[in-house]
C-alpha positions in Angstrom: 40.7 10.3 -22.0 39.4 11.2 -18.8 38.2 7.7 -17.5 42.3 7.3 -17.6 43.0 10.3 -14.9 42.9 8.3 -11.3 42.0 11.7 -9.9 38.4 11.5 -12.2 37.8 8.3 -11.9 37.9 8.6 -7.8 35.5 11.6 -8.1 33.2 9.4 -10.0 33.3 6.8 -7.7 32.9 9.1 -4.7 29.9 10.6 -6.5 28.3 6.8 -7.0 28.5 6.3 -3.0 27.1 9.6 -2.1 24.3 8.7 -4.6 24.6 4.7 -2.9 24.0 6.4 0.8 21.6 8.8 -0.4 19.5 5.7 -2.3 20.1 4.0 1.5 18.4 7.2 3.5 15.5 7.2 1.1 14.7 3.9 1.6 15.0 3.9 5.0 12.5 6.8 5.5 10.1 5.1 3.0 10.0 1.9 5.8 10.0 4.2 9.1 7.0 2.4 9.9 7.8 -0.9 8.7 7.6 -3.6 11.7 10.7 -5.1 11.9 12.0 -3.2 9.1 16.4 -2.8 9.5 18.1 0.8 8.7 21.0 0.2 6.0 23.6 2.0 4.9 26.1 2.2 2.1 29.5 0.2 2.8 32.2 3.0 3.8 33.9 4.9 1.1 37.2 2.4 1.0 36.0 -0.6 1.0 34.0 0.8 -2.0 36.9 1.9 -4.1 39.3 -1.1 -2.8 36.0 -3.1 -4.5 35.4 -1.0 -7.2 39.2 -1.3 -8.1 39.0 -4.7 -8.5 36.1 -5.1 -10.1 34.7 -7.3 -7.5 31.6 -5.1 -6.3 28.1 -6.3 -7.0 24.8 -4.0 -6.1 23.8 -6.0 -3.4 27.4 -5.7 -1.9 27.2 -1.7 -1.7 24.6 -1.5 0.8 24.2 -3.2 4.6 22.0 -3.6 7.7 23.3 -1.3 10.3 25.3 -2.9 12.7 24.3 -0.3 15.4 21.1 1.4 14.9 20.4 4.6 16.2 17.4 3.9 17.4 15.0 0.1 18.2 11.3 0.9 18.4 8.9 -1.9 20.0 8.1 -3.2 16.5 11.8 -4.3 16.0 11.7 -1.0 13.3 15.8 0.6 13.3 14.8 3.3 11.7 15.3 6.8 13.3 14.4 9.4 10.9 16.6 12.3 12.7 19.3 10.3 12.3 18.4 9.4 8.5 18.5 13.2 7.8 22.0 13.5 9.1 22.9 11.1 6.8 21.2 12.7 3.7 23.3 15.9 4.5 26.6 13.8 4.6 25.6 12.3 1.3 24.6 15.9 -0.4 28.1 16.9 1.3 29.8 14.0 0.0 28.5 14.5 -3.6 29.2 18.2 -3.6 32.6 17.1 -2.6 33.1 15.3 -5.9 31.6 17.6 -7.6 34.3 20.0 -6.7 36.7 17.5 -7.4 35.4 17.4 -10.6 35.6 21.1 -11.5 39.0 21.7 -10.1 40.4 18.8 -11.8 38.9 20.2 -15.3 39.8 23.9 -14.4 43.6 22.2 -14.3 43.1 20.1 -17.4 41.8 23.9 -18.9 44.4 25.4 -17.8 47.2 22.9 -18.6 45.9 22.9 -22.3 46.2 26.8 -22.1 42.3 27.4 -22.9 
């Protein structure tokens, strides 16, 4: 029943990014000191549902290579971990965000059912 609300299905999918971009910060602090190791990131938030929508979206097609990294060391590493933790609080923001979503759009569904 739920999977057929658009409204809970896009909080899902907002929910898999944030946990997409947080997978993305992890790994990039695990290989801060990887020579020649390149920062990634999850693909933005539209492109993800547009891809999602139509079933198109394989796991190697949610994440990329930053385009501009914050940061080049000598080693070729893009990894600035500064800049990774500003990212891991924009995925926690991003997942609380669906959470909330999630407990408005049930508190409705509650409410409409008069329970």
């Amino acid at each position: 029943m739920f999977e057929s609300l658009d409204i809970m299905r896009m909080a899902q999918a907002f929910a898999a990014h944030a946990a997409s971009r947080q997978q993305a910060v992890s790994q990039n602090v695990a290989n801060a000191n990887t020579p020649g190791y390149r920062s990634r990131d999850a693909i933005p938030f539209g492109e993800y549902w547009r891809a999602s929508e139509e079933r198109v979206l394989a796991q190697g097609d949610i994440m990329r290579p930053d385009e501009e990294p914050a940061t080049v060391s000598p080693d070729g590493n893009t990894v600035s971990v500064e800049f990774e933790m500003m990212r891991a609080v924009e995925a926690r923001q991003q997942h609380e965000m669906a959470l909330g979503i999630y407990s408005m759009s049930r508190d409705l569904l509650r409410a409409s059912l008069g329970k």
